[in-house]
C-alpha positions as CSV (number, residue, x, y, z in Angstrom):
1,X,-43.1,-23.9,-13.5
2,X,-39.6,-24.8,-15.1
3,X,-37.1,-25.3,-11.4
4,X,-33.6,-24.6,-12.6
5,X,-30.5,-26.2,-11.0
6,X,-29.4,-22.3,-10.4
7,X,-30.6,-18.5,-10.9
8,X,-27.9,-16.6,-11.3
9,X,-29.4,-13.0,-10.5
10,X,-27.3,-10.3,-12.5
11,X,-25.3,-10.8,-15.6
12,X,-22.0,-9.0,-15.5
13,X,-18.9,-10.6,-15.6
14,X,-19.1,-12.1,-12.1
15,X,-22.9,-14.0,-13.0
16,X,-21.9,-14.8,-16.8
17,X,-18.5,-16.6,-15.5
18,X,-20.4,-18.2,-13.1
19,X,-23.1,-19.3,-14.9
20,X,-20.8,-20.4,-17.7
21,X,-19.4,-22.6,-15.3
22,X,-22.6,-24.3,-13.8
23,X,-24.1,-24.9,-17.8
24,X,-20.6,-26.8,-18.7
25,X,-20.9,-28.8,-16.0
26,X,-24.4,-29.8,-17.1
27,X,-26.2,-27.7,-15.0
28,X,-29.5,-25.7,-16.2
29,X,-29.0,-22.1,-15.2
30,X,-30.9,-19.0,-15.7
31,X,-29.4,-15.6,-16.1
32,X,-31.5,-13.0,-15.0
33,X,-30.0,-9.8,-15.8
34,X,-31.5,-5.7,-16.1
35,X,-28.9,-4.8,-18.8
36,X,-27.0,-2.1,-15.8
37,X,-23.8,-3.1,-15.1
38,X,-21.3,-0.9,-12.4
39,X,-19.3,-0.3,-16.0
40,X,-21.7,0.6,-18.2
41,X,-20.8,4.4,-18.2
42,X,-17.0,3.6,-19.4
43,X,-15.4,3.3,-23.1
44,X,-13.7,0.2,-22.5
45,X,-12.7,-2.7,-19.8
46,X,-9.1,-2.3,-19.0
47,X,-6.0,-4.4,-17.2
48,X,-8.8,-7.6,-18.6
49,X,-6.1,-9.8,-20.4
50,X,-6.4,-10.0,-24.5
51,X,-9.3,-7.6,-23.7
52,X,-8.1,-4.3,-23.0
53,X,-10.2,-1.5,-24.0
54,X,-13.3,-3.6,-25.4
55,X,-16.5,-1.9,-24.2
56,X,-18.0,-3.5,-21.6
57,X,-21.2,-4.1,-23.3
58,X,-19.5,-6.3,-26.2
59,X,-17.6,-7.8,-23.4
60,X,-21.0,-9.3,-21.8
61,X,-22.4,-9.4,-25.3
62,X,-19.6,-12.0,-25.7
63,X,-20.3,-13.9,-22.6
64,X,-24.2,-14.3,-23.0
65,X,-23.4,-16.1,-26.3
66,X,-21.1,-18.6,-24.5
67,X,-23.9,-19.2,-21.8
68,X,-26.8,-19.6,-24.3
69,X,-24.3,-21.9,-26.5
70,X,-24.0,-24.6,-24.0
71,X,-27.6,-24.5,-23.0
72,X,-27.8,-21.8,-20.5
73,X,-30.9,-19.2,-20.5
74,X,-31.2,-15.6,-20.1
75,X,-34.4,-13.2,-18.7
76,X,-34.2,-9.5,-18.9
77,X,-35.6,-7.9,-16.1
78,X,-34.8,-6.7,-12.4
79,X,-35.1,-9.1,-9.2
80,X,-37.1,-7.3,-6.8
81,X,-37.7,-10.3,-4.2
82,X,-36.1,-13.5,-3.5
83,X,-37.4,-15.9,-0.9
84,X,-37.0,-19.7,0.2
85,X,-39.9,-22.1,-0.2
86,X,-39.5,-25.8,0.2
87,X,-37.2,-27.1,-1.2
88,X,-35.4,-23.9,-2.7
89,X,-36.4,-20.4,-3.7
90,X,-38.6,-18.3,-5.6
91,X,-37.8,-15.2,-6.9
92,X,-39.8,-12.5,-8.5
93,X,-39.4,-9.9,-11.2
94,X,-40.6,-6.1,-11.2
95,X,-43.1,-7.2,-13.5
96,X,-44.3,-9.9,-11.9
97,X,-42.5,-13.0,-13.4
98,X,-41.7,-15.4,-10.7
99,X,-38.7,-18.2,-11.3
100,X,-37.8,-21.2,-9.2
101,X,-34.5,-22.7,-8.6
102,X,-32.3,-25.1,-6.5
103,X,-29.4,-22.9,-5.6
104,X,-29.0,-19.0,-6.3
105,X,-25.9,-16.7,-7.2
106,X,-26.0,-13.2,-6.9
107,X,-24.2,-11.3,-9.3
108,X,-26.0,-7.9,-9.0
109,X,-22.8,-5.7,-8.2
110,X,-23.3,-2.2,-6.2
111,X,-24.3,1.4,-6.4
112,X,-21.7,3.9,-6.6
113,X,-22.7,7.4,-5.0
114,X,-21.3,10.4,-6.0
115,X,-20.3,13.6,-4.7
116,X,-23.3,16.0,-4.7
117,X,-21.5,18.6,-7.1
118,X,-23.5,20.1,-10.5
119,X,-21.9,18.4,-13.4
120,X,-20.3,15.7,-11.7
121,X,-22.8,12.8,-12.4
122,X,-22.7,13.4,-16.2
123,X,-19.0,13.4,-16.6
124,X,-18.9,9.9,-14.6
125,X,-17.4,7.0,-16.0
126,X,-15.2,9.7,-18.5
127,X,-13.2,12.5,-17.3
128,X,-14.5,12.1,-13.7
129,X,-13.4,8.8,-12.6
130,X,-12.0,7.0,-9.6
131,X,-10.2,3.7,-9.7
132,X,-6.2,5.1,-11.4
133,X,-6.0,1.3,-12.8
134,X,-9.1,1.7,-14.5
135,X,-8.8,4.6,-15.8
136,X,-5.5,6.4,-15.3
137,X,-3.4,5.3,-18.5
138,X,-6.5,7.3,-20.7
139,X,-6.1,10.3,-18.1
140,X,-1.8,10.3,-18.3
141,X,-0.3,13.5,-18.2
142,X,-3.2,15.7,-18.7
143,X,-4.4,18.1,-15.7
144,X,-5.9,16.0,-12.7
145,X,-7.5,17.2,-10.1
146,X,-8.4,14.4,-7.1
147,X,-11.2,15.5,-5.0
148,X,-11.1,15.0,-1.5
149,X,-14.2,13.9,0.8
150,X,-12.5,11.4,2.6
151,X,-8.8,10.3,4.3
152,X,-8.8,8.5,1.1
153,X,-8.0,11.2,-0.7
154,X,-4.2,11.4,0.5
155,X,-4.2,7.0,-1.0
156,X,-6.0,8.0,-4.5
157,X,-4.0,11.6,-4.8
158,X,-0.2,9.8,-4.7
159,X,-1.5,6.9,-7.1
160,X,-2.4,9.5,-9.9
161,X,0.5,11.4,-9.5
162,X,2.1,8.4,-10.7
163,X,1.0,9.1,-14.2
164,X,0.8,13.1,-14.8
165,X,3.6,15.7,-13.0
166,X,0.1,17.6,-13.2
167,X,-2.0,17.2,-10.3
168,X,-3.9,19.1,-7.6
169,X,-5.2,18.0,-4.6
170,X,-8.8,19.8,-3.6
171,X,-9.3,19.7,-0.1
172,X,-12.8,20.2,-0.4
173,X,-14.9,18.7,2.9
174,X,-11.7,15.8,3.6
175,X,-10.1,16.5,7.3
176,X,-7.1,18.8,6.9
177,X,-3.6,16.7,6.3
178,X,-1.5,15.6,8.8
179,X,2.1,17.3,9.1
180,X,3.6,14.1,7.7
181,X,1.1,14.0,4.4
182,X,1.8,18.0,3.9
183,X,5.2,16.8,3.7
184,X,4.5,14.2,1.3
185,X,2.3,16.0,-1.1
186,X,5.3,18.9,-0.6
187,X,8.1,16.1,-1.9
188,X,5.8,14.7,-5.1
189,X,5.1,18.2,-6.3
190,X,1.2,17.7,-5.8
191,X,-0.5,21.4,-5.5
192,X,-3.4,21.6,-2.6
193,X,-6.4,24.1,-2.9
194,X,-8.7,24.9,-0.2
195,X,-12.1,25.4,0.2
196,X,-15.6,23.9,-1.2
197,X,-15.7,22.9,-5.1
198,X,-19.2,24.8,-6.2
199,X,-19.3,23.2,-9.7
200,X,-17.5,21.5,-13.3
201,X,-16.6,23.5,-15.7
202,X,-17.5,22.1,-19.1
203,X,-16.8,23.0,-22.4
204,X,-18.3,20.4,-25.4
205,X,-17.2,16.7,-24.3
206,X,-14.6,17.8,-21.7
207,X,-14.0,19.2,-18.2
208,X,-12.2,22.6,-18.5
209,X,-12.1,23.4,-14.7
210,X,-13.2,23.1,-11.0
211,X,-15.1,26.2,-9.8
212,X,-14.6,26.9,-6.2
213,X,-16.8,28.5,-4.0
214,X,-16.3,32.3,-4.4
215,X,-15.5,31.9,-8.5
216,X,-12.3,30.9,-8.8
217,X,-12.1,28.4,-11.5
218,X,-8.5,26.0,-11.6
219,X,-8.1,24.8,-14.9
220,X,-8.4,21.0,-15.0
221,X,-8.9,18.2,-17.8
222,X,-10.3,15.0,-15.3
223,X,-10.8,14.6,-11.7
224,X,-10.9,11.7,-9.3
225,X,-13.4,11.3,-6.7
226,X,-13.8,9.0,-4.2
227,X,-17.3,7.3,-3.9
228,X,-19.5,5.3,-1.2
229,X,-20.5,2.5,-2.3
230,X,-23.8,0.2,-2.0
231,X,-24.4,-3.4,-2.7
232,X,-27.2,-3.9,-4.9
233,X,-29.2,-6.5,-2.4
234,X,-32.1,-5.1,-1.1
235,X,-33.9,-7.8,-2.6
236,X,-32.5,-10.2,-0.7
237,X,-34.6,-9.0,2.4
238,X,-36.8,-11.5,2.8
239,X,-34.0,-14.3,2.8
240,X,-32.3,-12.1,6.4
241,X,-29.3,-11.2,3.9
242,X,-28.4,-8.0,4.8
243,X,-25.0,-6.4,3.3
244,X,-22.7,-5.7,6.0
245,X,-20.0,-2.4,6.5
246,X,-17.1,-2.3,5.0
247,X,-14.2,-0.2,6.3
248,X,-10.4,0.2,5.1
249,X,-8.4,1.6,8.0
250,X,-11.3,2.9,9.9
251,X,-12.7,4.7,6.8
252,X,-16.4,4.0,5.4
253,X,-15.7,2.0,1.9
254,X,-19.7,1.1,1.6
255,X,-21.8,-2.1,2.1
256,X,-21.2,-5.5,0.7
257,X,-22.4,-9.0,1.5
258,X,-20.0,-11.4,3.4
259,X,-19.3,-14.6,1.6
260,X,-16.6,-17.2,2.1
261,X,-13.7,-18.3,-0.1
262,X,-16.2,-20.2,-2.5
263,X,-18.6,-17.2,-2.5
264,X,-21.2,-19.0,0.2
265,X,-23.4,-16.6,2.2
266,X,-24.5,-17.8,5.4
267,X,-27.5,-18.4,4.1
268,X,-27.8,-22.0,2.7
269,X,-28.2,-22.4,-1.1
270,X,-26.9,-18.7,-1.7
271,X,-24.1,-17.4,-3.1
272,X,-22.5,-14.3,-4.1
273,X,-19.6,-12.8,-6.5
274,X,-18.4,-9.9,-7.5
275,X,-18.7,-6.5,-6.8
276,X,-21.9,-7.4,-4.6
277,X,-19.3,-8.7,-2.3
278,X,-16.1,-6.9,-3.2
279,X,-16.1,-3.5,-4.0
280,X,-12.8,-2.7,-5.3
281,X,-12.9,-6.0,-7.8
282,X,-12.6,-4.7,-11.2
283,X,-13.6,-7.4,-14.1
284,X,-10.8,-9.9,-13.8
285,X,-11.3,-11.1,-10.3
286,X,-15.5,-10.3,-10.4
287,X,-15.5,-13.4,-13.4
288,X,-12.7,-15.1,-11.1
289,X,-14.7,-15.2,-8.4
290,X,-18.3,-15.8,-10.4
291,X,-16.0,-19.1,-11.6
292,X,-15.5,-20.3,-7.9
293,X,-18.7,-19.4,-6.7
294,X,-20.2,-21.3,-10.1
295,X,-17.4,-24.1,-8.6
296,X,-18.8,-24.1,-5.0
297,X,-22.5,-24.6,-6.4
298,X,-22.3,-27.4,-8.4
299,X,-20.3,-29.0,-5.7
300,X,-22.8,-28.0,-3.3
301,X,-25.8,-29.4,-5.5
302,X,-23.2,-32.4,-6.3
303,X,-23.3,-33.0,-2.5
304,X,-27.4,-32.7,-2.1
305,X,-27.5,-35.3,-5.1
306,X,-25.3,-38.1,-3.7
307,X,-27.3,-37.9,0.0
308,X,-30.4,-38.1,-2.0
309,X,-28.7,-41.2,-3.6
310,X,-27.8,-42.9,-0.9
311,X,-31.2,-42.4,0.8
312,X,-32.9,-44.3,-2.5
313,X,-30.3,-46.9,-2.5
314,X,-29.9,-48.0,1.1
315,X,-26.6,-48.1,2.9
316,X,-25.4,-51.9,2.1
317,X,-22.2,-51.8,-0.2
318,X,-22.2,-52.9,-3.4
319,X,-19.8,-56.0,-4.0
């Protein structure tokens, strides 16, 4: 069986910078990746310099070609077990393709759950959205509705009122606002409904309303939602990686797994990038950080390599 320098286990833009990095620095690398990226619902990447707006499909399509070009491989398929043997690790696909390598980076990005609302899940990724960088110039001064199920709410509900004088603020199952953030919704002109949201109202390709419970329906063109997320690592079980809590001001963001400024986990020989470990990263700073952990590797293997040297060569110095 072929042992690579590196597996790089998911290729998004965090696993294909990284990987790009390892193969130009003459390191064999395989890409294993099962073709679902976090992105893959939206029309285009955006705020991704001399990119904005490309699909994120051609984006990747793009970055596998630069991979295989300097001599980089890629397998379709979906990790379901990684696992150290001597001298580095195994890991197998769902259909029961095993690969070995020296090093591994895991690239495989996170789950986003949804609110459990009829007609939610099928308008994600394009008039239900979340992130206002993302997606808030496409969504600018139409009719936004911001759901609440969180504290997070009163954070996502002031940054989309930034770009439309048209927003509305559904309390759904979010505590009630303090006195100081009815104030503050009061001052930007952001309307509040109570009660449960029942349903989407949909009519052709676009949301025409939020039903409430009871019937009313408040005309609306895209709503915000906040979501829990979950790092794609199950996997990674059987190494004792387990994704840790993340919080933002006491509030439940989702899981990720911890990894130092180089993208180390604290296990040895694995790394991480990405959304896996950062869950508000969008695609700039998931490659950025798929480029240092590619970085950290091959100094890593670089380091491995010169003890094995030394060990060969004996300690006397060379005159």
């Amino acid at each position: 069986m072929t042992k690579y320098d590196v597996i790089v286990i998911g290729g998004g833009a965090a696993g294909l910078s990284g990987a790009l990095a390892l193969v130009r620095s003459r390191r064999s690398v395989l890409v294993v990746d099962d073709g679902t990226p976090r992105n893959a619902p939206a029309e285009g990447v955006h705020n991704f310099l001399t990119r904005d707006g490309t699909p994120p499909g051609e984006i990747y399509a793009l970055g596998r070609e630069e991979v295989l070009g300097y001599g980089g491989e890629i397998a379709e398929g979906t990790v379901t077990t990684a696992r150290k043997d001597d001298d580095g690790f195994t890991v197998e696909l769902a259909d029961g393709t095993t690969y070995r390598s020296r090093r591994l980076l895991v690239t495989t990005g996170l789950t986003d759950v949804l609110p459990d609302i009829p007609g939610l899940a099928e308008r994600w990724g394009k008039d239900v959205i979340h992130c206002p960088y993302c997606h808030g110039w496409e969504v600018r001064d139409q009719a936004i509705g911001v759901l609440a199920t969180s504290p997070m709410a009163m954070h996502q509900v002031q940054l989309f009122r930034q770009l439309s004088d048209d927003v509305t603020l559904f309390l759904h199952t979010a505590p009630e606002p303090t006195d100081e953030q009815w104030e503050e919704l009061a001052a930007r002109g952001i309307s509040v409904v109570q009660g449960k949201v029942e349903e989407l109202e949909v009519s052709g390709d676009q949301i025409t309303g939020v039903r409430l419970e009871g019937g009313k329906v408040v005309p609306r063109q895209a709503l915000a939602i906040q979501t829990t997320v979950r790092a794609r690592a199950g996997f990674l079980a059987d190494l004792g990686l387990e994704p840790i809590l993340i919080e933002n001001n006491g509030i439940e963001i989702g899981t990720a797994i911890q990894v130092d400024g180089m993208g180390a986990t604290e296990v040895s020989g694995v790394f991480a990038a990405g959304n896996v470990t950062n869950p508000m990263a969008q695609v700039m700073p998931s490659a950025a950080a798929g480029l240092m952990a590619g970085a950290g590797i091959n100094f890593d293997l670089i380091t491995e390599e010169t003890a094995w040297a030394r060990s060969e060569t004996g300690s006397g110095r060379v005159e």
